[in-house]
Every structure is written in structure tokens, then in C-alpha cells.
C-alpha positions in Angstrom: 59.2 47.5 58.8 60.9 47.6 55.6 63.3 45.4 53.4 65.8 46.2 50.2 65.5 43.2 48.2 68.9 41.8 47.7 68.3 38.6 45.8 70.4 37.9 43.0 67.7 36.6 40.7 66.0 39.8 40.9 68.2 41.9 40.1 68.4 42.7 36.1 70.7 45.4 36.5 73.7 43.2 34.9 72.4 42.2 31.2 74.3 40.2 29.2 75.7 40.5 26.1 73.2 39.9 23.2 74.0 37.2 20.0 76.6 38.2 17.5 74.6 40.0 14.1 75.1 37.8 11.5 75.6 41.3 8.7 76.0 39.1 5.4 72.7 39.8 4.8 70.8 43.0 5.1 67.2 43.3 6.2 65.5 45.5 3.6 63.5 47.9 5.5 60.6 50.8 4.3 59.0 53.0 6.2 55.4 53.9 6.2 54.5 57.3 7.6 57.8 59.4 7.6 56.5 61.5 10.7 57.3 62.2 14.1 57.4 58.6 15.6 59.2 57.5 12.3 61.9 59.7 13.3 63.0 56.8 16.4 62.6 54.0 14.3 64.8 54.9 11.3 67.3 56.3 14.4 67.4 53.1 16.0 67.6 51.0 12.3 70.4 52.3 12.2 71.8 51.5 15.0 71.7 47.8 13.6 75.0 46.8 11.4 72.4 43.6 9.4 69.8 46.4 8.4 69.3 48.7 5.6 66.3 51.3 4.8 65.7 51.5 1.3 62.0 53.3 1.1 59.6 55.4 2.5 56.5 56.4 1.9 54.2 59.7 2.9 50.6 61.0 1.0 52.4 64.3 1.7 54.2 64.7 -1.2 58.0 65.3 -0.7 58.0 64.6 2.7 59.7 61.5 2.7 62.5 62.8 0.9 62.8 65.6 3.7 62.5 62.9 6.1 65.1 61.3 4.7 67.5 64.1 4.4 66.6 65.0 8.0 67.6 61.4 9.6 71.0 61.4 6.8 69.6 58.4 5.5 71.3 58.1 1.5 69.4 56.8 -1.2 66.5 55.7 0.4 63.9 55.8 -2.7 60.4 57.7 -1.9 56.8 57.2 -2.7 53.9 59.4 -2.0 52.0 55.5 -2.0 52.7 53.3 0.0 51.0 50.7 -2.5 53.4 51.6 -5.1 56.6 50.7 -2.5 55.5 47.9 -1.6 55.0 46.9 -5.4 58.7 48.4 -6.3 60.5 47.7 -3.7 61.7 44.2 -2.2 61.6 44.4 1.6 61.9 42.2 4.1 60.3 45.0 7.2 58.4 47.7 7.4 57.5 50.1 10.3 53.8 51.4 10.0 54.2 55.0 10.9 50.9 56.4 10.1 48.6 58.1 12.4 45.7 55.9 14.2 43.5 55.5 11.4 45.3 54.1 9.0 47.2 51.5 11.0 44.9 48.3 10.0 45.1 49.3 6.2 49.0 49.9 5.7 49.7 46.5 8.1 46.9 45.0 6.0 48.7 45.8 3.0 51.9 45.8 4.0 51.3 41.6 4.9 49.5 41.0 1.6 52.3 42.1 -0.2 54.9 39.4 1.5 56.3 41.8 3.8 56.6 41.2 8.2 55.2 44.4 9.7 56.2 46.5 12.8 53.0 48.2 14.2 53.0 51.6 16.3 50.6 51.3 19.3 47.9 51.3 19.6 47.0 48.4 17.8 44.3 49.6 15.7 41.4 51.9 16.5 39.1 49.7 16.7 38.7 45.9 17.7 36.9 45.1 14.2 39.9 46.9 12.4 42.1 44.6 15.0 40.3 41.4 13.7 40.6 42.1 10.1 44.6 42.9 10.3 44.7 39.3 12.5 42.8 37.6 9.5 45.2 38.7 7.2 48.4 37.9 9.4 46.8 34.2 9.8 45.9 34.1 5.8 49.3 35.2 5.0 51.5 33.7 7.5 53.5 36.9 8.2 55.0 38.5 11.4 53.2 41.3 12.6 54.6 42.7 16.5 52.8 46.1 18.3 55.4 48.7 19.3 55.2 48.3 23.2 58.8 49.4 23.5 57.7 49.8 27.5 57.7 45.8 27.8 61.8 45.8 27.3 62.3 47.9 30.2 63.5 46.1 33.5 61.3 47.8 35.9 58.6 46.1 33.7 59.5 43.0 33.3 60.2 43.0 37.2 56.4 43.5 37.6 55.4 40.0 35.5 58.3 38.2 37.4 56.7 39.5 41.1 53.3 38.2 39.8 55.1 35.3 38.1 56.5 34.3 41.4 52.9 33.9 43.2 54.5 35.9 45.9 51.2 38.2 45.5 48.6 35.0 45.5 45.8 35.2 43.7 44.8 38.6 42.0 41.9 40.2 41.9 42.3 43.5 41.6 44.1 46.4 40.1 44.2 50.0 39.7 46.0 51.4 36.9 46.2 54.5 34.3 48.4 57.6 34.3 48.8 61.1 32.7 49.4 64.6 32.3 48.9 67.7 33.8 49.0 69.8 30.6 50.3 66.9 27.9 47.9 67.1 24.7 50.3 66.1 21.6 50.6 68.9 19.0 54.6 69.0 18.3 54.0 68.9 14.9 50.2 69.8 13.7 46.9 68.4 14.7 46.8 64.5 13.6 46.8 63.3 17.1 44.0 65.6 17.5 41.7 65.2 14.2 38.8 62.3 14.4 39.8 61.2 11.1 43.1 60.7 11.7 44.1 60.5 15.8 40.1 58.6 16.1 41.0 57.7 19.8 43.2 60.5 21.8 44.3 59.5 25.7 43.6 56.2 25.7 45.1 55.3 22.1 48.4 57.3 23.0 49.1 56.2 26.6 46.2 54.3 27.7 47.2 51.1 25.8 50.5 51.4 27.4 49.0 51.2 31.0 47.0 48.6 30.1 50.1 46.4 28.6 51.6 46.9 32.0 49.5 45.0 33.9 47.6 43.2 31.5 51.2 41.7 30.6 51.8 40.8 34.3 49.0 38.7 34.7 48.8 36.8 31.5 46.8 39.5 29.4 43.4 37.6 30.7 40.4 38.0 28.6 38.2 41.3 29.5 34.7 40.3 29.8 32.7 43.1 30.5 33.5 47.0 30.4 31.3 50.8 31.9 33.3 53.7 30.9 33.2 57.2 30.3 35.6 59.6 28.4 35.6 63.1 28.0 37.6 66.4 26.4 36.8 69.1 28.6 40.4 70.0 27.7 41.4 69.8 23.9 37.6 71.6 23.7 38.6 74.7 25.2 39.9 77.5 23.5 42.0 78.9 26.9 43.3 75.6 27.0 45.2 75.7 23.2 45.9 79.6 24.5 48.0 78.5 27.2 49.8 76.1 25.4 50.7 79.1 22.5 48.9 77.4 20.4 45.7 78.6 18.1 42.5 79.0 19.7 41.2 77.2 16.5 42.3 73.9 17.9 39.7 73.6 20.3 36.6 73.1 16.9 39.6 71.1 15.6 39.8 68.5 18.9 37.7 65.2 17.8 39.1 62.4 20.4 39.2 62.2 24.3 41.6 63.8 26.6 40.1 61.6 29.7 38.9 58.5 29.7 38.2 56.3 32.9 37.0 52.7 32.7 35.8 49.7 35.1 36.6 46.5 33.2 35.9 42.9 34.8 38.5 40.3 33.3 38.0 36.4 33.2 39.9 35.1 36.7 37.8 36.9 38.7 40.1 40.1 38.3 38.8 43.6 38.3 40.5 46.7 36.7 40.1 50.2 37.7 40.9 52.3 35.1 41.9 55.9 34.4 43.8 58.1 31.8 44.4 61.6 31.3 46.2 63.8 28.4 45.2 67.2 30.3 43.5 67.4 34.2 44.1 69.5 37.4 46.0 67.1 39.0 49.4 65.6 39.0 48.7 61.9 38.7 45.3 60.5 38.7 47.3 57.6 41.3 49.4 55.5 41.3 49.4 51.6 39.6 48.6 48.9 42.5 48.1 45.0 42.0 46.1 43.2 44.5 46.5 39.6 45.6 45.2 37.7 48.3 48.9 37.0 49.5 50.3 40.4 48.8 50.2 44.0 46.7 52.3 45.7 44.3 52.4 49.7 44.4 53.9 51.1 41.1 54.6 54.8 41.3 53.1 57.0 38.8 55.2 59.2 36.7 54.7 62.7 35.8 54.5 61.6 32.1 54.0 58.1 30.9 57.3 57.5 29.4 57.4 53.5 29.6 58.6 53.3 33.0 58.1 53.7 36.9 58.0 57.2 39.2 59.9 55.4 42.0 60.8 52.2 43.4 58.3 49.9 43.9 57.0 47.8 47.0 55.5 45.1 47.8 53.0 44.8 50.9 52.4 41.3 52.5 53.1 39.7 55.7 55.8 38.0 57.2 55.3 35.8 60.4 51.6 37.3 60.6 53.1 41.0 60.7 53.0 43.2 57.7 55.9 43.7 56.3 57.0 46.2 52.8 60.1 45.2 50.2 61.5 47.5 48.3 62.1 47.1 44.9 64.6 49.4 43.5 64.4 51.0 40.4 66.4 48.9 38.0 68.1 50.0 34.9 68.1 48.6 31.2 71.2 49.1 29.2 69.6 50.2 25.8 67.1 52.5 24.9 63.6 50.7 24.8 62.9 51.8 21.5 65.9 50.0 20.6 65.8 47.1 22.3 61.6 47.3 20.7 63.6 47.5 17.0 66.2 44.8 17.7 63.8 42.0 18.8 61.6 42.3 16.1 64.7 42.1 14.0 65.9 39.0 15.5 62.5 37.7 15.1 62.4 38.0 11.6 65.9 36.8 10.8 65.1 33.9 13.1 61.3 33.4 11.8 60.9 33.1 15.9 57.3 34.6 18.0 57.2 38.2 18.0 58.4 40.4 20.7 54.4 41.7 21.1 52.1 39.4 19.7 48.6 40.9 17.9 47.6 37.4 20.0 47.9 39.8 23.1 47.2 43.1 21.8 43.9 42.3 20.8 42.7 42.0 24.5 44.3 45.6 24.6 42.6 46.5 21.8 39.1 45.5 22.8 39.6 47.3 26.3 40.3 50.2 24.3 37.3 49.7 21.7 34.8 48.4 24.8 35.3 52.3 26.8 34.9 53.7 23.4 31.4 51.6 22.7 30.4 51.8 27.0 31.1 55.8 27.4 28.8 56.3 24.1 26.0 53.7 24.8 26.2 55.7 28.6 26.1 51.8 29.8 28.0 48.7 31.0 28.7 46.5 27.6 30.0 42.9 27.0 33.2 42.1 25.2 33.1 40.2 22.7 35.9 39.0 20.3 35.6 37.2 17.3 37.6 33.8 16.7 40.4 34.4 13.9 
């Protein structure tokens, strides 16, 4: 049989009204990377009445005044360093907006320099990078949060509050991932792509999201132990760029994975099988399910991992020794995530509070990510191991 959960307390469809913004003083912000993915955070800056952006910075040069124009941001100075902003300018935020590879450096700098720092995911590229930034956001007491924008939706903060609850018991496994059919990201040149610049592909792009979903849930637990493979049977193939009208050239171009597939032991007991895919032959490599020894959550996959759910969730467990499944409808959040992502880190700063997404957390992310880089190249089962900060 079935059940519609009806409670009250899990329902966040009704959100209430945030805090008044205090606007007598403006947050100073640059941005670092004036891209593609800076395009959503200078649009949802400005959404924000206490904030002004006042720089940019892009090695292309005259691209950041381009950018600028683009997103009808006025007088917004522009660098083609980002060490000479950071010297010129006095900001209180910056965005790092880079591709892969140069996230540790620009937050690295961006901290030394006085200034709080929001990250784009993934973390870093590798767990040493991930150590180093850490070092230099405990030497210089700064703010420092990882853009995990999927974390503000409802839907996923109804998945920590079911495992919250103990109304799954103990877990001990999970099955998680996601991906695309035909999703390889090329809307604006090959940087995802390039191993100098993109370094990881799949599993930098929307394997740390997948992980942050469940990892989140259950108290981001330490990983202990990770066998992997990845591969690009995909982004190598010439046919592949062809049928995406794109140049065959691509394919010598492709340095990172488009597959990557993972089974990583975490302390508690807890295993996780994991898989991730920018390009396959199938429409979902399955669907996200929690384990417990009182219950299971089943998380539909979604076509394209956009931050959310495919469907409404359920719960399996028993009920006076019969089995039993509880709906979970899908719930909706009033603001865009990116947004609500932007906002929090805002209020963080104003408020010198914890950040929304704390490098504290990410780092168990981040050596998932680095330990199926290290496992599928060694072609064995590794250790994890994680330095103290």
C-alpha cells in the first residue's frame, strides 16, 4: 500500500520571509573569471539591494569589459590579473569563476589578499590543491563557501531531514550518481574539455553534486577507502563531436573523463556505489537509493542533473510488520538556487556567521573525487587519506 505524507513539519512548501537587508552599506564584490558560470552570479548580485560589483578580472584580454557590457553592469573596472584587482581594488567578496584548474590559486590569493571567497564546485581538482586553499583559509581567517547551490533546494534538504529523523535506521548503503545521454559541455569552447584547464570532466561537473547529496544527508562521513574506474569512450570519438555539430578536432582535444564509476567504503560502516556519466547509451545510469536497516529512500534520477529530483520520492519500510511506501511529493523552493547559493553567503559575510558550504565538508567531497582519479589510474583499490589542517 501506499501513503501521501501529509505532516505539517514536512512540508517546506510555505517559506517564510527572509531578514530585512540592511543596504547602508554595500558589499564590494569582483569577479574572477568573467565566463559562462560568471554570467549567474553577477545576475543574481544583483538581485541583492546591499551589494555592488566593482571588478572583474579575465587573462583574456577585454573580456571582462564584454562581460560587463553583456550583464549591463556600469562602471565595473577590469583587469586582465586578477593579482592586480585584488591589489586596486577594496572588496569585501569575490566569486572564483575560473575553470577547474585554477580554482585553489585565485581562492588562495583571493584570501591572502583580505578578501572572503565564493568558490565554484568542484572544490579543487585535487585533494592536495584542497589542503593547501584550507591552510590558507585557517592562516588567514577568511570565509571561503563551495557553490553547492543544489543544497538550498527543498527536495534536498528533505532528504537530510528523512535521514535526520532515523525514520531510515542505521545506514549502510547507498547508490547514487546521475547523467546524460548526450551532455558533454562545450557552449562556449573547449575549457571544460582541455586537461589543463577542465583536469577532471564528469565527476568535477556533476559528480561532486551527487556526492553532496547524499554525503550531506548522512553527516558527510569520512571516506576511507576507494576502487574506481573512469573512462572517455565519448569526448574521444570523432562521430561523437560530429553529432553534436561540433569539430571532429575535439575528440585529440578531450583530456578528462566522460564516465566515471566508483565503490567508496565510508567510516560508519556505510558503502557507496557510485556512478557518473557526461555521454552513455542510456538514459540514467539509476536512480539515487539510501539504505537503512529501518527503511529506504528512492530518489528519482533526472534526465540532466540540474540540482534537484526526477519525481517524488518514497520511502520503503514497514508498518505493523507489512511493507508499506510514503510518498514524498516533490516540494518547491521559492527562489532560484543559485540565488538563494549568492544570498547566504552574503548574509554570511555581513554577519561573520559559518558558511552556507563549508571547505570543512567539501574536502570529503573532494578526496572522493581525487581517490577515483588516483584508484582508476593505479587500476587498484586505494586508501584515503587526508591531511590534518
Amino acid at each position: 500500500m501506499a501513503e501521501l505524507v501529509k505532516d505539517k513539519a514536512l512540508d517546506f512548501n510555505v517559506e517564510s520571509e527572509g531578514p530585512a537587508v540592511d543596504t547602508s552599506k554595500k558589499v564590494r564584490v569582483g569577479i574572477i573569471g568573467c565566463g559562462w558560470i560568471a554570467e549567474s552570479h553577477v545576475a543574481q548580485y544583483k538581485k541583492c539591494p546591499d551589494v555592488e560589483i566593482v571588478a572583474g578580472s579575465d587573462i583574456i584580454p577585454g573580456k571582462a569589459a564584454k562581460f560587463f557590457e553583456k550583464m549591463e553592469v556600469e562602471g565595473a573596472a577590469c583587469y586582465e590579473s586578477t593579482e592586480e584587482m585584488l591589489a586596486k581594488e577594496k572588496l569585501d567578496i569575490v566569486s572564483v569563476c575560473t575553470y577547474n584548474s585554477q580554482h585553489a590559486p585565485c581562492a588562495i590569493q583571493a584570501m591572502k589578499a583580505g578578501v572572503d571567497v565564493m568558490l565554484e564546485k568542484p572544490f579543487t581538482v585535487t585533494l592536495e590543491e584542497a589542503i593547501e586553499v584550507m591552510k590558507v583559509e585557517k592562516e588567514t581567517g577568511r570565509l571561503l563557501s563551495i557553490g553547492f547551490q543544489p543544497r538550498m533546494d527543498n527536495n534536498m534538504k528533505m532528504i537530510k531531514k528523512i535521514v535526520d529523523s532515523g525514520e531510515l535506521g542505521d545506514i549502510y548503503y547507498i547508490q547514487t550518481g546521475g547523467g546524460r545521454r548526450r551532455g558533454i559541455p562545450t557552449p562556449y569552447g573547449t575549457s571544460f574539455i582541455e586537461a589543463d584547464k577542465g583536469a577532471i570532466g564528469a565527476l568535477g561537473d556533476i559528480g561532486c553534486y551527487s556526492l553532496d547529496m547524499v554525503l550531506n544527508a548522512i553527516g558527510y562521513p569520512k571516506p576511507l577507502t576507494v576502487s574506481a574506474m573512469k573512462s572517455a569512450h565519448f569526448g574521444k570519438n570523432p562521430n561523437y563531436w560530429l553529432g553534436e555539430n561540433k569539430p571532429a578536432e575535439y575528440a585529440e582535444i578531450f583530456g578528462v573523463d566522460d564516465f566515471a564509476a566508483a565503490f567508496v567504503r565510508l567510516e560508519g560502516g556505510i558503502t557507496l556505489d557510485f556512478r557518473i556519466a557526461w555521454a552513455m547509451h542510456l538514459d540514467t545510469p539509476g536512480d539515487t537509493i539510501i539504505m537503512g536497516t529501518k527503511g529506504s529512500l528512492r530518489i528519482p534520477s533526472t534526465e540532466c542533473w540540474n540540482g534537484s529530483v526526477g519525481g517524488a520520492m518514497k520511502i520503503y519500510h514497514d508498518v505493523c510488520g507489512k511493507g508499506v511506501e510514503t510518498e514524498i511529493p516533490i516540494l518547491k523552493t521559492k527562489e532560484s538556487l543559485f540565488y538563494l547559493k549568492i544570498r547566504g553567503f552574503i548574509d554570511a559575510v555581513k554577519n561573520k556567521t559559518a558558511p552556507p558550504v563549508p571547505s570543512s565538508q567539501i574536502i570529503y567531497n573532494q578526496a572522493i573525487l581525487d581517490g577515483i582519479v588516483k584508484s582508476a589510474e593505479a587500476g587498484k583499490e586505494i586508501e584515503v587519506v587526508i591531511p590534518e589542517v
